[in-house]
N, C-alpha and C positions, 0 to 999 in steps of 0.2 A: 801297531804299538803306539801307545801315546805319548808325545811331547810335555815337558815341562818345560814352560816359557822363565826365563831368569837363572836357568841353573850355568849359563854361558861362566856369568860371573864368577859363581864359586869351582867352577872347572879351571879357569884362567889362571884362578890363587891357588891349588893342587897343582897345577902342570908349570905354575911358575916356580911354588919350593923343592919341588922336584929337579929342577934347575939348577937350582941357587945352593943345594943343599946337594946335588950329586948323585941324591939316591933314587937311581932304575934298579927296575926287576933284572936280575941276573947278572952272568958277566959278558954276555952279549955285546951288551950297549954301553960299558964301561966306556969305551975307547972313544966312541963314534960320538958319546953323552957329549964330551968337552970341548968337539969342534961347534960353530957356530951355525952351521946345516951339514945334515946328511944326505943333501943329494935329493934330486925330484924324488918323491915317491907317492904310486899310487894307490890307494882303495879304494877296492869294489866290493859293494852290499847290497842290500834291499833296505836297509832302513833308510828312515826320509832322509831324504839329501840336506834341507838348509841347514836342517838342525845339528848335523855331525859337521858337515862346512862349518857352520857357525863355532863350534867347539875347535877346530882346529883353527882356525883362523882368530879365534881370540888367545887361542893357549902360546902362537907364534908372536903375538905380542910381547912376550916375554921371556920366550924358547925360540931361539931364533932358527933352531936346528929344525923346527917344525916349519917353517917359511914358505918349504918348496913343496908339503905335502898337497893332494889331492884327493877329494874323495867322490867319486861317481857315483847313484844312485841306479841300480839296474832294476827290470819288471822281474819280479821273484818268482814270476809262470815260469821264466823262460831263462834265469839266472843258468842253472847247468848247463846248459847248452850254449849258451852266450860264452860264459869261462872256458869251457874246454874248448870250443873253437877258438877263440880267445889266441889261447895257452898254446895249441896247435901250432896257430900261424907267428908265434913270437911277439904277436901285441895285443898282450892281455897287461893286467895290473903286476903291480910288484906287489902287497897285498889284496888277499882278499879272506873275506870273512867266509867261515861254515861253520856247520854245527855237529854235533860228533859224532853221528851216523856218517858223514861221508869220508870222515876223517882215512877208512882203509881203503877203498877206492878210488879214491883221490889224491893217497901219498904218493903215488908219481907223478905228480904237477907240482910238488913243492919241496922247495929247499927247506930239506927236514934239519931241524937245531937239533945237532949233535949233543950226547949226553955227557961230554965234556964241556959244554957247556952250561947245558942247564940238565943237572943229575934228576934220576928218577925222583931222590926223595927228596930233592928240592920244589920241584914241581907238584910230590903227593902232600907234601908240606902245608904248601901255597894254595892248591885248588881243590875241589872238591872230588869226592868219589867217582864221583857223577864224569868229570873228565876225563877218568883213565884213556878212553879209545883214543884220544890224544895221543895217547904214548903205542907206537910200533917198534919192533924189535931194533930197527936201528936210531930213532932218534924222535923227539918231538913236531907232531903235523901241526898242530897250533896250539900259538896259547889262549888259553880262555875268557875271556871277561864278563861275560853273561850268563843266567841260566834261567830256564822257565819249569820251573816242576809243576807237576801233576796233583791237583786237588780234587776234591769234593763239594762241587755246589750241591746246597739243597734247597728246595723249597720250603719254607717256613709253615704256610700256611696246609700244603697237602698232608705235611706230617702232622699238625695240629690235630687237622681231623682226624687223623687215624690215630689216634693218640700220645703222639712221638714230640717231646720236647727239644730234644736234640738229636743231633742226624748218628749213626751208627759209627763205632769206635774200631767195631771187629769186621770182617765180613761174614761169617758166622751172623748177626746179626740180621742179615738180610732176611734170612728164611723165612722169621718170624712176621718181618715187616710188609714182605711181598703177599702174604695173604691178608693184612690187614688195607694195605693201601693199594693194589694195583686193584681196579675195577675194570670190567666187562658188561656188555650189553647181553640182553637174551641172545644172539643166537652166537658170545663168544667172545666177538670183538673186542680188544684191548681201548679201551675210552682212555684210562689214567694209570700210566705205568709209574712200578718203584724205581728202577733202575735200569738203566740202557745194558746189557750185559749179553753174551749169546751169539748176536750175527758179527757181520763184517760190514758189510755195502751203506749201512746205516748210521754207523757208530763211529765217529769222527777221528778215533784215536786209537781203534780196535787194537791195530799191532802192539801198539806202546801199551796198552792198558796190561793184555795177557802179557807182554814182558814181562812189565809190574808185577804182575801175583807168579810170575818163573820166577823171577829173582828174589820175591816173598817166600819162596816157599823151598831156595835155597838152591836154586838151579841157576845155570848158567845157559845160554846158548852158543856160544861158542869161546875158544881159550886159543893162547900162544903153546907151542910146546916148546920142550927144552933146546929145540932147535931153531925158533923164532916161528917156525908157520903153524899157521892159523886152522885148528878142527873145529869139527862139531861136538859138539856137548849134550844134543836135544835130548839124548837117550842116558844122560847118566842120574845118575841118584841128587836127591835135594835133603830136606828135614828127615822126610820119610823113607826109611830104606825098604820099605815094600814097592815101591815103585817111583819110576823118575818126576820129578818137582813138573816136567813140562805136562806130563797125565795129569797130577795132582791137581793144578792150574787150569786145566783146559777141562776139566772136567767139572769144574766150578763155574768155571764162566759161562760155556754153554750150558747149564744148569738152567737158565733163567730163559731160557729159548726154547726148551722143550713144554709144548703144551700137555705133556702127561702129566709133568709134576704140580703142585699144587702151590710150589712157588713163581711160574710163569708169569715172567713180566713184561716180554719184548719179543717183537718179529720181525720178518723182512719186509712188511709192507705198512709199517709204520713210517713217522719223517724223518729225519736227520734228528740225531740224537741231542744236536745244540739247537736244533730249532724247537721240539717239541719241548725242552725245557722251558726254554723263554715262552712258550706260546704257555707254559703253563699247567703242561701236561704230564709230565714227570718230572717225580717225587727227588730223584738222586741223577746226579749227572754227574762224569769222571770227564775232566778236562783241565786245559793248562791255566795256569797262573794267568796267563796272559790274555783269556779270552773273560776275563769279571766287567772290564768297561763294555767290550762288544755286546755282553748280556743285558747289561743296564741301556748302551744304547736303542737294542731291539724292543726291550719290553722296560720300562722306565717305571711300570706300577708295580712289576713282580718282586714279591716280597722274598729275598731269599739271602743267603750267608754262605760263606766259604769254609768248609773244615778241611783238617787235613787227611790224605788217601787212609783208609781204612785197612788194618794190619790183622796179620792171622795171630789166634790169641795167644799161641802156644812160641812164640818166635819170643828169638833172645833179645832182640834189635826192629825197630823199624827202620822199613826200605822204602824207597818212593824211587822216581825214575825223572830225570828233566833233557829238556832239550837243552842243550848248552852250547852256546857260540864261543869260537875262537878266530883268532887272527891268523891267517897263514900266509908264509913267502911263497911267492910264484916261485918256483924252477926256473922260469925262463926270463928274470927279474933282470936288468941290467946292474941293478944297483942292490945288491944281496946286503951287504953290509949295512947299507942306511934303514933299508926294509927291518930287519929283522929290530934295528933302535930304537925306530918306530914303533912296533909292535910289542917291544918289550916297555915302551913307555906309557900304550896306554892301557895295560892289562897293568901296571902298578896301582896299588892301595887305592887312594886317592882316585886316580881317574877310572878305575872299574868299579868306584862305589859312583861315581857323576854318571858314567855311560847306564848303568841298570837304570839310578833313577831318572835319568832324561826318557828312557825307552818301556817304563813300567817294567824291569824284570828285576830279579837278584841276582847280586853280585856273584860270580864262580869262586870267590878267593875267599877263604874262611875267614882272616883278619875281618875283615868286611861284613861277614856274617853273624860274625861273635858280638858287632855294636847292636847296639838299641836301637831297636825297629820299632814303629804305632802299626796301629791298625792293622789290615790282613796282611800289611808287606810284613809283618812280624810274624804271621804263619808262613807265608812263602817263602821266608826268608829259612825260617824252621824245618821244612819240607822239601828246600833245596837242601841245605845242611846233610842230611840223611839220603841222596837221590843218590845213585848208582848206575851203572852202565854195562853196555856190552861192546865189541867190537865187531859190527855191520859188516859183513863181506861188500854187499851189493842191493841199499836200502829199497828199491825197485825192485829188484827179485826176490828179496827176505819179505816184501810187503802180497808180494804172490803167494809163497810159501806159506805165512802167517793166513791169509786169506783161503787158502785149500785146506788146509788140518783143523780149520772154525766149520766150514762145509761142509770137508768129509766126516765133519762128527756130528752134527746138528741135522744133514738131510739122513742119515743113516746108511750111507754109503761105506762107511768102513767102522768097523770098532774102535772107540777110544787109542787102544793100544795101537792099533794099526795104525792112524792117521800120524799118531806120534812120530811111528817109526820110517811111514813114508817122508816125513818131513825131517826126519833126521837125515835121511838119505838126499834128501834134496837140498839140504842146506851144503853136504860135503861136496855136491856136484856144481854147486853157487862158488865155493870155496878155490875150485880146483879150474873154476871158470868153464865149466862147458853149460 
């Protein structure tokens, strides 16, 4: 993620009239706001250390209650494993950051904020769709500050040639493009793909992508029921009530991996789906917000532009999908009440619009969302707006899952329907922990 150098400054003057003026997110932090520290507190992340140092340590210049915080920077290989042993042995952090895949597997490591505190619809209020896995049947795993959705690079110049002035609006779309713009060799081989779509092993974001078009197309993967625990949904109905949204979806997407059809654009033995872009080689690429610098670092002459994820034409609404960070209290925090002040202080207005732009992402908090954005943070910012979520059993196991029913339907080992329903099945035995 990229730094912005001098944004210390205007962090300092937000976490200062935050101060001075009283006003934290929730009622949390009321109490703990007025003393002049809350007590050591620690955070643990992966984004770069000086830079978040730097911001807390300019904001206590003026926030005294910030004084004794701390922020570690952990190797993001190995972050999971770090926290929970962490957390195990009683010296881990009193915050630490995730993103909201982990949010249900990891609600036992944290001291969940109670919904008398911070009520459901204060919270769906405040942050985006996209946060809900936040919210568990008994209370809030974190709050959010961040978010990366899901876009559309394209290249400029491969659609030129094939005649395309701008990158595709629908997915629908595609069919027509993929016989214009994917080339082959005589004996077959894929030289210049439209779009990465189809495998797994290759494709940087597979799981999150086919999310994206379940939740497009009106499906869910799993739900609370009325008694707070968590089913599987893989097999109920979406838009279409001829069959469930998750066929609908996987049958599109593996669409572009089958060499019978005539819109075939991608295999397993192509490159990684971000490199053959940058290298220049395909037309359409599906990836985060956050990977535009990384592209321009790699290939610095590739002519190419950002749209936003492309939506089924027949839908009432556009859906997108983001990664979204949140702050959470340890469980095992010595100091619960100062943590949670902390955390409600820097997910406010103000300092979750400083934190996105110090770290290239957008803001999770709609306030935030609704200002005037330039250039492609104004799409991103757009594409979060509209991103939506699911709640993760077990993002390790669900990314197995996700990987066998792309498999069993692409090698021809099972029928569309089938892989479905083997994957429905697997998701409720991920659920129930075996």
């Amino acid at each position: 993620m990229k730094k912005l150098s001098g944004f210390q400054l205007t962090l300092l003057a937000v976490f200062g009239a935050c101060a001075v003026a009283g006003v934290l997110i929730f009622a949390i932090a009321t109490s703990t706001a007025k003393s002049s520290t809350v007590g050591p507190v620690t955070i643990w992340g992966t984004v770069d250390g000086p830079t978040f140092t730097s911001m807390i340590q300019n904001a206590a210049n003026t926030y005294p209650a910030l004084s004794q915080v701390t922020y570690v920077q952990k190797n993001s290989t190995t972050y999971t494993t770090d926290l929970t042993a962490a957390l195990a042995a009683g010296s881990g952090p009193d915050l630490f950051m995730m993103t909201q895949d982990r949010a249900v597997p990891d609600s036992g490591e944290v001291a969940l904020i109670p919904f008398t505190s911070v009520s459901v619809t204060q919270f769906q209020n405040a942050f985006i769709e996209g946060a809900n896995p936040f919210l568990v049947p008994k209370g809030v795993v974190a709050l959010p500050i961040a978010a990366d959705p899901l876009v559309l690079y394209w290249n400029k110049d491969l659609l030129a040639t094939a005649g395309y002035a701008q990158p595709p609006q629908y997915w629908d779309q595609l069919f027509d493009m993929a016989t214009k713009l994917t080339k082959r060799d005589d004996a077959g081989n894929i030289l210049t793909s439209t779009i990465a779509l189809g495998e797994y092993q290759n494709i940087d974001d597979a799981k999150d992508i086919l999310a994206a078009l379940i939740l497009q197309a009106g499906g869910t993967l799993t739900t609370y029921d009325s008694t707070g625990k968590l089913d599987s949904t893989i097999s109920k109905s979406g838009i279409s009530s001829s069959e469930p949204a998750v066929e609908t979806a996987l049958r599109f997407y593996t669409e572009f991996a089958d060499p019978s059809k005539t819109d075939y654009s991608w295999n397993g033995s192509l490159p990684k789906a971000s490199q053959d872009f940058a290298q220049g080689n395909l037309g359409l690429y599906v990836g985060y917000a956050s990977e535009e610098p990384l592209i321009k670092q790699e290939n610095p002459n590739l002519n190419f532009a950002v749209a936003a994820l492309p939506q089924i034409r027949s839908a009432s609404h556009s859906v997108d999908i983001a990664r979204v960070y949140g702050i959470a209290v340890a469980r095992t925090s010595k100091n619960i009440a100062g943590a949670q002040a902390v955390a409600a202080t820097l997910v406010a207005t103000a300092n979750s619009a400083a934190y996105a732009t110090a770290f290239g992402l957008s803001s999770a908090r709609r306030d935030v969302l609704s200002l005037t954005a330039t250039g492609d943070q104004s799409l991103f910012n757009a594409e979060t707006i509209v991103s939506y979520g699911w709640a993760d059993p077990n993002p390790d196991k669900t990314a197995t899952l996700f990987q066998t029913m792309i498999e069993n339907t692409t090698s021809g080992s099972m029928l569309l329907a089938d892989a479905v329903g083997r994957a429905d099945a697997q998701m409720t035995q991920i659920i129930s922990g075996q």
